[in-house]
C-alpha positions as CSV (number, residue, x, y, z in Angstrom):
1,X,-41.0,-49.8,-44.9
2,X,-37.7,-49.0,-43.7
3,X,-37.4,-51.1,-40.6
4,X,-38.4,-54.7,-39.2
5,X,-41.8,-54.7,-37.7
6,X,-41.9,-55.2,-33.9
7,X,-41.6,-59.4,-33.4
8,X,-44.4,-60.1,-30.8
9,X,-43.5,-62.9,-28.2
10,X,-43.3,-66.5,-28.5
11,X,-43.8,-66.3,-24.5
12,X,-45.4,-69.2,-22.6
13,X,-48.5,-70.6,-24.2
14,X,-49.8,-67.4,-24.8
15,X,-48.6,-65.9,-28.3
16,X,-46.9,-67.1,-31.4
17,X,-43.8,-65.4,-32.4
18,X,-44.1,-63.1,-35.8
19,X,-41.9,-61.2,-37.9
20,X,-42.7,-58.6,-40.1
21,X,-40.6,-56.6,-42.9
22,X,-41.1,-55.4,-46.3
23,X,-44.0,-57.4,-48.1
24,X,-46.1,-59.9,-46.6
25,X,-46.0,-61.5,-42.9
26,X,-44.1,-64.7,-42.0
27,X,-44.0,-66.9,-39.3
28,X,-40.8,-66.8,-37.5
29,X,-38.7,-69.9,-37.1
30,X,-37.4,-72.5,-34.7
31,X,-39.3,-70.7,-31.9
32,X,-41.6,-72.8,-29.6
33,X,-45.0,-72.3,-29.1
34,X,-44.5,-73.9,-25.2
35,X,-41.9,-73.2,-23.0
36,X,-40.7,-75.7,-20.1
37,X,-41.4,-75.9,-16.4
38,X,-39.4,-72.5,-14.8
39,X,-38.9,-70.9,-18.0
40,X,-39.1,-67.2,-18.8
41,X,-38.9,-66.1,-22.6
42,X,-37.9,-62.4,-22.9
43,X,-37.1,-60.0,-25.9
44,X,-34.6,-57.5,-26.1
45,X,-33.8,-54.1,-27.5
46,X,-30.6,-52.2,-27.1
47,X,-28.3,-49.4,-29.3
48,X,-26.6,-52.0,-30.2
49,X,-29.1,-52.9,-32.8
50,X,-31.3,-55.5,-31.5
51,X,-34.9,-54.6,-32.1
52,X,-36.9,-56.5,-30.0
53,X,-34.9,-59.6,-30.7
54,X,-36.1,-63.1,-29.1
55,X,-33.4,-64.3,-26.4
56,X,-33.0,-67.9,-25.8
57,X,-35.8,-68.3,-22.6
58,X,-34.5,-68.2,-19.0
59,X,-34.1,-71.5,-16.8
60,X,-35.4,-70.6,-12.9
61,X,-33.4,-72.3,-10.3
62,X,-34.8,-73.0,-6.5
63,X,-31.9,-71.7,-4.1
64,X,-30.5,-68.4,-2.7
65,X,-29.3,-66.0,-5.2
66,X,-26.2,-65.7,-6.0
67,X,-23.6,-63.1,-5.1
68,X,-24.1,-59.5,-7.1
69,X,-26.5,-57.3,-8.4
70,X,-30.2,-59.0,-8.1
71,X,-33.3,-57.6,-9.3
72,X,-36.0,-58.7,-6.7
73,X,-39.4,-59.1,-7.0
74,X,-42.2,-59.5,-4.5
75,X,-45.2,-60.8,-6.3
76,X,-47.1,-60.4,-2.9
77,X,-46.6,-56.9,-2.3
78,X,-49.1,-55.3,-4.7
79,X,-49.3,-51.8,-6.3
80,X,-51.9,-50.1,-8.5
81,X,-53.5,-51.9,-11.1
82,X,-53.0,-50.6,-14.8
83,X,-55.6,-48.6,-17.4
84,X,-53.4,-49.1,-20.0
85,X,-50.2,-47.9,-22.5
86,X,-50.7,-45.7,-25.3
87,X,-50.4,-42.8,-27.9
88,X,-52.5,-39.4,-28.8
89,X,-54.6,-39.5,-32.0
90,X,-53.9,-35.8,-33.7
91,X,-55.3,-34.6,-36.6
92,X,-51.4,-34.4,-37.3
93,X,-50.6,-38.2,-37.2
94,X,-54.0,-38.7,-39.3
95,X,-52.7,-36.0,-42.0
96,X,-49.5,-37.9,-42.2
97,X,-51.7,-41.1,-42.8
98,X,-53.7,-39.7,-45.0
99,X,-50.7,-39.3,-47.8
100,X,-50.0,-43.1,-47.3
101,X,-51.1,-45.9,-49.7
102,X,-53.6,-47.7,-47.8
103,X,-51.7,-50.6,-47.4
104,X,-49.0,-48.8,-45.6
105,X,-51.3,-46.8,-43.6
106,X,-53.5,-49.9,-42.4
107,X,-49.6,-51.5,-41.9
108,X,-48.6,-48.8,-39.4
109,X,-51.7,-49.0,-37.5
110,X,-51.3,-52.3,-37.2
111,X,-48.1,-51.9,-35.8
112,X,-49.9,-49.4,-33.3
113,X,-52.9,-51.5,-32.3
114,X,-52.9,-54.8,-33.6
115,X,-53.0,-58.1,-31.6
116,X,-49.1,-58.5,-33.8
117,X,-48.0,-55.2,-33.0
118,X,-47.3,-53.0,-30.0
119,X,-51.4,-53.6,-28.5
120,X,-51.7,-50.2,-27.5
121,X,-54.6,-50.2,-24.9
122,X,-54.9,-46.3,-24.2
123,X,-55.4,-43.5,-26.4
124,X,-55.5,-39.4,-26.5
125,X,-57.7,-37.0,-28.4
126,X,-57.7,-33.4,-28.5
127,X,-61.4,-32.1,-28.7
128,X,-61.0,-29.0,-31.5
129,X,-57.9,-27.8,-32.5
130,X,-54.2,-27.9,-31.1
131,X,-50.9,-27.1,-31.9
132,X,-50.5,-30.4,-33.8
133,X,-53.8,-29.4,-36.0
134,X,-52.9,-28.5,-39.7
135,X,-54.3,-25.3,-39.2
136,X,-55.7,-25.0,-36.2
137,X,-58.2,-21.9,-34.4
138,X,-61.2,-23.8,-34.7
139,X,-63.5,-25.7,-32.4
140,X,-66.7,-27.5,-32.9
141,X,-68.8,-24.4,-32.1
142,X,-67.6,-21.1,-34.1
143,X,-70.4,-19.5,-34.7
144,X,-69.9,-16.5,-32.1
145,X,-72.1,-16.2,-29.0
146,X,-74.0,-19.4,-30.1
147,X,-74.5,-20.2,-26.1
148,X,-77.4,-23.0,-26.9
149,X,-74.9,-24.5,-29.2
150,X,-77.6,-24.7,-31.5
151,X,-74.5,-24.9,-34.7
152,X,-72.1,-27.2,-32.7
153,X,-70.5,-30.3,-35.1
154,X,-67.8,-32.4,-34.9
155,X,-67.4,-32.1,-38.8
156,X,-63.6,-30.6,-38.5
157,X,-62.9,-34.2,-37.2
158,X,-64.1,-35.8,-39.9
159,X,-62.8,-33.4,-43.1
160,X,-60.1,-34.5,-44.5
161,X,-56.8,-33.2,-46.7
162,X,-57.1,-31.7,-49.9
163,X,-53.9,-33.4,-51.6
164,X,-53.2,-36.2,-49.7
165,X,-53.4,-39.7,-51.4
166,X,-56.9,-40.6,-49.1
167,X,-58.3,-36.8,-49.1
168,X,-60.9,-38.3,-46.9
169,X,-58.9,-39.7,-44.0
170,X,-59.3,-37.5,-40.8
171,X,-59.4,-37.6,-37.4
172,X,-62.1,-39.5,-37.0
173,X,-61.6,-42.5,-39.2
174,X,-58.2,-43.0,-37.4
175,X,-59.5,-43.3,-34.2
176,X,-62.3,-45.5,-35.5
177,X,-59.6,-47.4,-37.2
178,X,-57.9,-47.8,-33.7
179,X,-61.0,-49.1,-32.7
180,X,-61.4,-51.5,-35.0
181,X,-58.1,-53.3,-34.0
182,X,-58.5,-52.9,-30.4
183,X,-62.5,-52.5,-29.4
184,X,-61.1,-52.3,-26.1
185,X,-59.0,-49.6,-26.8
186,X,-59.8,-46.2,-24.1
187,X,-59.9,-43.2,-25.6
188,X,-59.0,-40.2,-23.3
189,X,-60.1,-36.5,-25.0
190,X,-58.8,-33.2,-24.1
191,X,-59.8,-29.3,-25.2
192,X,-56.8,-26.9,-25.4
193,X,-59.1,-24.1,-25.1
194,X,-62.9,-23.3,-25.5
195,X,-64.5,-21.5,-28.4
196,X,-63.1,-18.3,-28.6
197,X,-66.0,-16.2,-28.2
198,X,-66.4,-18.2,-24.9
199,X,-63.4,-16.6,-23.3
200,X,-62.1,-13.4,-22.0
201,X,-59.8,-12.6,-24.7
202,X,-61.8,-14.2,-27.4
203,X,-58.8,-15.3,-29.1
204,X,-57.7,-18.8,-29.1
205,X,-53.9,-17.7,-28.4
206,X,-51.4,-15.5,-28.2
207,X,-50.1,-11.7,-26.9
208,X,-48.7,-14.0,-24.2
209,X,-51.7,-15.5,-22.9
210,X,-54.4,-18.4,-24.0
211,X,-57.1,-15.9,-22.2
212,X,-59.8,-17.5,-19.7
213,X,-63.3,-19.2,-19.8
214,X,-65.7,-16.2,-19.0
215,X,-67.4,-17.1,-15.3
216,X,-70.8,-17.1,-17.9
217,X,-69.5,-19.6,-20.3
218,X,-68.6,-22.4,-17.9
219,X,-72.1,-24.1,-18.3
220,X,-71.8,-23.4,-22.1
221,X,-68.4,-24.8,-22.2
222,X,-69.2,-28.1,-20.0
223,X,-72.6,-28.9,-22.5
224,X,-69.8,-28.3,-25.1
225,X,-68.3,-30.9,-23.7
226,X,-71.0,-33.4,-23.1
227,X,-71.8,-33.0,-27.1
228,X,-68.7,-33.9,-28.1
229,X,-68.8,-37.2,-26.3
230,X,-72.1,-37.3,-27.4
231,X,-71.1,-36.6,-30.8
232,X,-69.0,-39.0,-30.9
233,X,-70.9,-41.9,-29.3
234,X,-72.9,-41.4,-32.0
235,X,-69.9,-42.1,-34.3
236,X,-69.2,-45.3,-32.5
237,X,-66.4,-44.1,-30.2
238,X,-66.7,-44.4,-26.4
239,X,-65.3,-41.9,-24.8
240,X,-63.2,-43.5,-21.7
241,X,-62.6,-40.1,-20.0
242,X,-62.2,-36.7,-20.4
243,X,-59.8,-34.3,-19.0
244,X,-61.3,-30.3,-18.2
245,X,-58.1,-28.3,-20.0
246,X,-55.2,-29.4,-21.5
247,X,-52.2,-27.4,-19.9
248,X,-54.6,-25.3,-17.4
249,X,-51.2,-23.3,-16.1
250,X,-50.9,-22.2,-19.4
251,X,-48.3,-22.2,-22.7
252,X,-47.6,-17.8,-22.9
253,X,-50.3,-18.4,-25.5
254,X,-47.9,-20.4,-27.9
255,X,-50.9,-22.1,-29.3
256,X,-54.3,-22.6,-28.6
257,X,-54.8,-22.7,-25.0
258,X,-56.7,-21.8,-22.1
259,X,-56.0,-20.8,-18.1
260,X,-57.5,-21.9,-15.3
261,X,-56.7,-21.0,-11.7
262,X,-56.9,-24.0,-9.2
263,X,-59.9,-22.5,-7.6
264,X,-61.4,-21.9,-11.1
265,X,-60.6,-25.2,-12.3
266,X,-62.4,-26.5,-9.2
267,X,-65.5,-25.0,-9.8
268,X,-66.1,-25.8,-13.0
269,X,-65.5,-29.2,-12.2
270,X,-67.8,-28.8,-9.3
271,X,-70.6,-27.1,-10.7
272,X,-71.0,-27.6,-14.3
273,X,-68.7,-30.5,-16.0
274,X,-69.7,-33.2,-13.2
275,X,-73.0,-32.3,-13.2
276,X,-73.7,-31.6,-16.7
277,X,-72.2,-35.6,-17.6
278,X,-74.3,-36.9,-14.4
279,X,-77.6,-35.1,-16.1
280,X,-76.7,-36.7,-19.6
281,X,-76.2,-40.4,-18.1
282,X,-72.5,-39.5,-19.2
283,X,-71.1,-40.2,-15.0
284,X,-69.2,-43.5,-16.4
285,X,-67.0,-40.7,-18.5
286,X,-63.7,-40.5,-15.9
287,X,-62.7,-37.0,-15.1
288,X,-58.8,-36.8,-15.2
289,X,-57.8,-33.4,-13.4
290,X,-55.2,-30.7,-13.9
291,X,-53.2,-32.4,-17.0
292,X,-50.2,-30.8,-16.9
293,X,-46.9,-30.4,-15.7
294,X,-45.2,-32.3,-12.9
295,X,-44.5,-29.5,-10.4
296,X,-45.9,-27.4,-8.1
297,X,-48.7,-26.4,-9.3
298,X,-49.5,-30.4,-9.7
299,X,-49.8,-30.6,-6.0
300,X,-51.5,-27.1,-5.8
301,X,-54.1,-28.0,-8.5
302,X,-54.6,-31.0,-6.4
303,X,-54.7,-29.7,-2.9
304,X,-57.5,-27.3,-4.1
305,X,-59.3,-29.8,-6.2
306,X,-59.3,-32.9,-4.6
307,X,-58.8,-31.2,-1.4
308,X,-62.9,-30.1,-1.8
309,X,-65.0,-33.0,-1.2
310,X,-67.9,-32.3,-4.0
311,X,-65.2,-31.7,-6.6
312,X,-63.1,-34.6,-5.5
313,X,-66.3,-37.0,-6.3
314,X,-66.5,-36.2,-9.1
315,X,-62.4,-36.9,-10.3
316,X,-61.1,-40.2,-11.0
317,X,-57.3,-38.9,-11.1
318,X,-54.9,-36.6,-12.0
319,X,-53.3,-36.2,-15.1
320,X,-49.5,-35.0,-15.6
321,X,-47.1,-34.1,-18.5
322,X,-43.4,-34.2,-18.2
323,X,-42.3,-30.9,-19.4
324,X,-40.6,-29.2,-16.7
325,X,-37.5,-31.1,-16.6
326,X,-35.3,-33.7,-18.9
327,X,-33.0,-34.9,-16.2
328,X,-35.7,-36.4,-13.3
329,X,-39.0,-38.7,-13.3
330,X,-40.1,-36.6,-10.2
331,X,-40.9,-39.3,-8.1
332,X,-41.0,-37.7,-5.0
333,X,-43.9,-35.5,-6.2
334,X,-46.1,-38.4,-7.9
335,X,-45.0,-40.2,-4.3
336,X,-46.8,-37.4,-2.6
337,X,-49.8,-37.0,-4.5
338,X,-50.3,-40.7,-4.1
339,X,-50.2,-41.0,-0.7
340,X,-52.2,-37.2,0.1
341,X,-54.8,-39.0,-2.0
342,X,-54.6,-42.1,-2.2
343,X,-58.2,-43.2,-3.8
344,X,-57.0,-41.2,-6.8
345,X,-55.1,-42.4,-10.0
346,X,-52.1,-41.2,-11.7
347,X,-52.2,-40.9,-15.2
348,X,-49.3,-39.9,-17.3
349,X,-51.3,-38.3,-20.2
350,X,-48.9,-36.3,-22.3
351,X,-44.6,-36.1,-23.2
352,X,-42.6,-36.0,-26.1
353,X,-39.3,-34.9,-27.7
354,X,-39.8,-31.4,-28.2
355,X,-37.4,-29.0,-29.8
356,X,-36.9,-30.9,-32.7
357,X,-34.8,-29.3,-35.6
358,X,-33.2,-26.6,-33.2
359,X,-29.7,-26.2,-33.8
360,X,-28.5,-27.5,-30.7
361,X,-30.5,-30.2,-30.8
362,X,-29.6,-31.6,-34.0
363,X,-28.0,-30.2,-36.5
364,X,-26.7,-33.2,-38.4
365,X,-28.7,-35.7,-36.1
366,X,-32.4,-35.4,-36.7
367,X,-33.7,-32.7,-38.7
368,X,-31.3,-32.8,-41.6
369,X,-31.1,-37.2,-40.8
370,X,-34.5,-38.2,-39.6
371,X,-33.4,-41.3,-39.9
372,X,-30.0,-41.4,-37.6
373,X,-31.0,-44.6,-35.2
374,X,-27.8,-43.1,-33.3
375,X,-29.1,-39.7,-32.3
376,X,-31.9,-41.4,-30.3
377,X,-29.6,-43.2,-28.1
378,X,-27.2,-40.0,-27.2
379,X,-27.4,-37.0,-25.0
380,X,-28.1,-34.9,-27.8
381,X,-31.7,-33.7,-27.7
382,X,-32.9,-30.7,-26.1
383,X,-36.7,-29.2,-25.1
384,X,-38.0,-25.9,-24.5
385,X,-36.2,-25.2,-21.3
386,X,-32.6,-26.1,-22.6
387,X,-33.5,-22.4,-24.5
388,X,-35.9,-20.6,-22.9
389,X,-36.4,-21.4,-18.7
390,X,-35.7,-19.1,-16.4
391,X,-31.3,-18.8,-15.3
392,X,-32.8,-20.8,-11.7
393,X,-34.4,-23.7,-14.0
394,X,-31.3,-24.1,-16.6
395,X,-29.8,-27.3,-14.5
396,X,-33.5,-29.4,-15.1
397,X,-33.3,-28.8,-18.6
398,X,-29.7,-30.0,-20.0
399,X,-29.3,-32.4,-23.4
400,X,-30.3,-35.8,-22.8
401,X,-30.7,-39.0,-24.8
402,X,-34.8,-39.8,-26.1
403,X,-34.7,-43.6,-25.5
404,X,-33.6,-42.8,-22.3
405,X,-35.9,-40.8,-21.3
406,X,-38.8,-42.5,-22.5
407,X,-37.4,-46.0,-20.5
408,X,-37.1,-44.3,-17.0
409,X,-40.1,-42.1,-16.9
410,X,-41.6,-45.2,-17.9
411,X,-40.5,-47.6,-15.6
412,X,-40.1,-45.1,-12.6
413,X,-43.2,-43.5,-13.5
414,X,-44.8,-46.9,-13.0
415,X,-43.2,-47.5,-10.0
416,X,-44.0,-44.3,-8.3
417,X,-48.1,-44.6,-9.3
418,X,-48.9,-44.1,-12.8
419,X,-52.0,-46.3,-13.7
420,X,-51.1,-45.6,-17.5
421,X,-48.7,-43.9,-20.0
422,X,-49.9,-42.0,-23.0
423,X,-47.3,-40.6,-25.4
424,X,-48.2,-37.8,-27.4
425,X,-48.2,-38.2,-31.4
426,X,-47.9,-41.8,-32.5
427,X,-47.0,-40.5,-36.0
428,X,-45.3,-37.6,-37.4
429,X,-43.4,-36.4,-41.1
430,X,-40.2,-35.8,-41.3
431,X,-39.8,-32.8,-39.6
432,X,-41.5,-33.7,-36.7
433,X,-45.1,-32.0,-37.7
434,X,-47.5,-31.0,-39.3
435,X,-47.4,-28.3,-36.4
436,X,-49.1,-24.9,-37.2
437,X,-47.0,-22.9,-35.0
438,X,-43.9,-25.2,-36.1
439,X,-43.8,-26.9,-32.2
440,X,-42.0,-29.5,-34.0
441,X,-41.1,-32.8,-32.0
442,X,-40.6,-36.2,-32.3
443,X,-42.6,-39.5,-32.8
444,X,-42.5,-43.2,-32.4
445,X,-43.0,-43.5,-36.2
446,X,-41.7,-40.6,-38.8
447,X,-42.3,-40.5,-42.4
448,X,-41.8,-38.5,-45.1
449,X,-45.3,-37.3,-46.7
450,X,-43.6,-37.4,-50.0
451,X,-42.2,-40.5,-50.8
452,X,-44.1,-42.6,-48.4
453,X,-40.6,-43.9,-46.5
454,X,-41.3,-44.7,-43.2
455,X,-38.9,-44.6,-40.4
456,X,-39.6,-46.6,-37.1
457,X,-37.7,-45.2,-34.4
458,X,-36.2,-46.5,-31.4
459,X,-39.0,-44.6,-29.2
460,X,-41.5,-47.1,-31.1
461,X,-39.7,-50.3,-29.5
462,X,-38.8,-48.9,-26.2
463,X,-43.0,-48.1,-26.1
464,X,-43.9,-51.5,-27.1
465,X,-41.4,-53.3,-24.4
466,X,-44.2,-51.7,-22.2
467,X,-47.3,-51.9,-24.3
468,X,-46.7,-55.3,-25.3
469,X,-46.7,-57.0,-22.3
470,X,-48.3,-54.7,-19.3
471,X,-52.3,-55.5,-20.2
472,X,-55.1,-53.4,-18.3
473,X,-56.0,-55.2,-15.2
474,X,-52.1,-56.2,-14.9
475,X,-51.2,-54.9,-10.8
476,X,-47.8,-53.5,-10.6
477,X,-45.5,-55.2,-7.9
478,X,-42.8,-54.3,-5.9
479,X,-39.2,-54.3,-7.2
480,X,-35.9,-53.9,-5.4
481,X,-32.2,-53.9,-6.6
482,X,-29.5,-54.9,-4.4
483,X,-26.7,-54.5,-3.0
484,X,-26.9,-50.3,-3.4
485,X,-30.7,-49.9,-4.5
486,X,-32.6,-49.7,-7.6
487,X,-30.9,-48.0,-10.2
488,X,-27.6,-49.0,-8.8
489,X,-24.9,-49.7,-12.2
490,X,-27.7,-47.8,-14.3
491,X,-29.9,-50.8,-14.0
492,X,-33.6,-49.8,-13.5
493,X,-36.8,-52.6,-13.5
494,X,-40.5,-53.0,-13.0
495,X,-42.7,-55.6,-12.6
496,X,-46.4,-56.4,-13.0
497,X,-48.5,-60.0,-12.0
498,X,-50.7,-60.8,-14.6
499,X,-54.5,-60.7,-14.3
500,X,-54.3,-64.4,-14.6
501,X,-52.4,-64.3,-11.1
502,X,-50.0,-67.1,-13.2
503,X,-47.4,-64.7,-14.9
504,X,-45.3,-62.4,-13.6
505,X,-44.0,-59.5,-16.5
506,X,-40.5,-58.1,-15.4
507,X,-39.1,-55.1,-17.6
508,X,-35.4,-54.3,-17.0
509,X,-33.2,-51.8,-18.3
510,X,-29.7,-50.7,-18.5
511,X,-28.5,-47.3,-19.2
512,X,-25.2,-47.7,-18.9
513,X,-22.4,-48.1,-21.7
514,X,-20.9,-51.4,-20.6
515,X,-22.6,-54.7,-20.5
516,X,-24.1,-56.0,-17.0
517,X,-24.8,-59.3,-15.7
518,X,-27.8,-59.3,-12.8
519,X,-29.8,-61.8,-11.4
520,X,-33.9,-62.2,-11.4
521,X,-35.5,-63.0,-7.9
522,X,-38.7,-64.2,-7.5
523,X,-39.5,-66.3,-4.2
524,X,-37.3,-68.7,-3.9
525,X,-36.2,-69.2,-7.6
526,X,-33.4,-67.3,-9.5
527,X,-32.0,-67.2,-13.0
528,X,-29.1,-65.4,-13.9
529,X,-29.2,-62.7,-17.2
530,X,-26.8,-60.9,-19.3
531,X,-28.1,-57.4,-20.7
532,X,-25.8,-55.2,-23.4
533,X,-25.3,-51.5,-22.7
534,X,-28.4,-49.2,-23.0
535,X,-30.7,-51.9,-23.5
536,X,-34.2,-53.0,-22.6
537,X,-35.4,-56.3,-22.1
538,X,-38.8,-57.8,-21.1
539,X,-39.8,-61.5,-19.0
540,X,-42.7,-63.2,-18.6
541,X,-42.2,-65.3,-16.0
542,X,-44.9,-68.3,-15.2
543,X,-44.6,-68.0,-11.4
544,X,-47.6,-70.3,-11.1
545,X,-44.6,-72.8,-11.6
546,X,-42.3,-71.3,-8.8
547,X,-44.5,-71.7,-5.9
């Protein structure tokens, strides 16, 4: 391996610290199991090099705070609780597995799901093919106008890759391998598109389109979907929730894909893929609506959806990808859907660095040096839009930095509503694939199918700040920074209480490029912190001693 494993905490009574490198696991040294009365142990990452490096624990003092900026938090004033942080499980990330050495494959999922890694608690499947399938147009039901799906299989999931070192390793066995490390782990699945022959342009992409389900295949396509999670119960895998269409808006038929008008997407919910889970004792399987964008058709989708009372019943939330800008979280819109309906979950369930190996993007940075730690910390990546959006939508797309990104949306996301955070692929090659129509982009772990050499990227640490500490069941809390409001000297935080009601997590970040010195608030207790520029740090914080 190419880079230190992540070092979990030596926090409180509740972990002991470990390092891992090349070869064999070691305790790590000199830190204590027990921290004192009013202390806070934190770990920090920053461009400067730390990677989630143990910083001497925090004392609390009783007394008013001194003068400057202070990151406040209100323990009492109580948010949404948390599902869960996470990654998708592609049949890309388990073809790049597959050409591991076991050992280093069962290392990096370790690293994913293990109790000593990153604990991821949520997870994403596609159900059939996608753009990050080897080779993609296929579902689990070709055989044409098969509407009993009499020939359906989930055998593509479980086929694996002629060549690789483990030509068995598919799909399936990483997710059951996920499993294995974190039983608790929910695993959220999503089509891209229907069988072909089940849609009005029975392709599965392109001439600009994805096509439509025909208004007679809606019933076939929702018992397509209760066999898949039957399919796969029958595997061993629980399927947590499902959502009805990845990208329902549509891609220009890119890849494979499938449209849905709001009214459409209502209806089938309505009428076929409610019902047809309630009929198969399948109603514990959490519908997660519209699953794209953050935009207007977000609230549209929703309006028309969870605006009708029978379809609403049947939703548990609202999905949403990040693609339509680089430069904002879009608070104001997840701050709307939140309060127009409020007994509904937000669910960040897709986002990435797209437009990997463009020119602009990275010419010397990260195609041709997958392995520059610098290029992930500068303004130099780019998506789709910086190329392709309309003259009117250039400003939203401009060059930004990837840790950057992936730090705010996280922390504002979570502040504005997000119940969880699922990234897309946790593992890629090289060149940011395998991607059949060469949608290259990045992931949290890269490697190069060749050699084996694995590269863990800043994106990995900046997830497991999160990961690591935020359990399901934690309830996000309120956070204000003073004197001119959060975000004020590029200084952004969140906070969650513990299940436990005992620990308060606090996750701060600085995006600046100078140092900054703030202060934690918590009741009546404060402790003074130092953070280097573009840096992340994470507290746990036994407020159970503060009160």
């Amino acid at each position: 391996m190419s880079s230190p494993w992540l070092v979990p905490l030596a926090l409180s009574c509740l972990t002991t610290a470990w390092l891992h490198s090349e070869g064999a696991p070691s305790r790590t040294p000199g830190l204590p199991k027990l921290l004192g009365p009013r202390l806070a142990g934190f770990v920090q990452t920053s461009a400067g090099g730390d990677r989630f490096k143990q910083r001497p624990p925090l004392k609390f003092s009783k007394g008013a705070a001194p003068a400057g900026l202070t990151v406040a938090v209100d323990p009492s004033r109580q948010l949404q609780i948390l599902e869960g942080i996470g990654g998708a499980l592609t049949e890309s990330s388990a073809f790049v597995l597959a050409h591991l050495a076991k050992p280093d494959r069962e290392s990096l999922l370790d690293r994913f799901f293990g109790p000593h890694g990153a604990r991821f608690t949520l997870a994403r499947a596609p159900i059939g093919a996608c753009d990050f399938s080897v080779t993609g147009r296929f579902s689990y039901a070709d055989v044409p106008d098969d509407s009993a799906l009499a020939h359906f299989s989930i055998a593509p999931d479980k086929n694996g890759f002629a060549g690789a070192k483990d030509p068995s390793y598919a799909l399936l066995p990483l997710i059951k391998d996920a499993l294995a490390r974190n039983p608790q782990l929910k695993v959220l699945a999503s089509p891209w598109t229907a069988p072909a022959w089940m849609k009005d342009n029975r392709d599965w992409y392109g001439h600009g389109r994805g096509g439509s389900l025909r208004p007679e295949h809606y019933d076939t396509f929702a018992r397509y979907m209760v066999k898949y999670v039957q399919a796969y119960a029958a595997e061993g895998v629980s399927i947590w929730g499902v959502t009805p269409e990845n990208e329902p808006v549509g891609n220009g038929g890119q890849w494979e894909s499938m449209e849905f008008t709001a009214e459409g997407l209502r209806d089938y919910i309505k009428l076929h893929l409610g019902p047809q889970l309630e009929q198969h004792g399948l109603s514990h399987v959490r519908i997660v609506q519209f699953d794209h964008n953050r935009d207007a058709h977000a609230l549209r989708f929703s309006e028309t959806v969870l605006g009708d009372p029978a379809a609403a019943a049947y939703v548990w939330g609202t999905g949403l990808h990040w693609y339509s800008t680089t430069n904002s979280v879009q608070t104001g819109l997840l701050d709307q859907l939140q309060t127009r309906f409020p007994g509904k979950a937000l669910l960040h369930t897709e986002g990435c660095i797209d437009g990997i190996g463009t020119e602009d993007s990275s010419p010397k940075g990260h195609f041709l040096g997958w392995k520059n730690e610098a290029w992930w910390w500068t303004a130099s990546a780019t998506d789709w839009g910086y190329y392709w959006a309309p003259p009117e939508e250039k400003q939203a797309h401009p060059k930004y930095a990837p840790v950057h990104r992936y730090a705010l949306d996280l922390l504002e996301g979570l502040n504005h509503g997000f119940a969880g955070w699922i990234d897309w692929n946790i593992v890629l090659d090289r060149q940011g694939g395998p991607n059949h129509v060469n949608n290259f982009c990045a992931a949290p772990v890269m490697v190069d199918t060749g050699t084996g050499e694995t590269h863990i990227t800043p994106l990995y640490y900046v997830m497991a700040h999160f990961s690591r500490y935020l359990m399901p069941g934690d309830r996000i809390v309120q956070v204000t920074a003073s004197p001119q409001g959060q975000g004020s000297h590029g200084l952004h935080a969140t906070a969650a209480l513990r299940k436990d009601g005992k620990h308060l997590v606090l996750i701060a970040y600085n995006e600046a490029p100078r140092p900054a010195t703030y202060t934690i608030q918590v009741g009546a207790y404060h402790a003074s912190v130092k953070i280097p520029p573009q840096a992340l740090q994470s507290f746990l914080i036994p407020i159970g001693q503060m009160r």
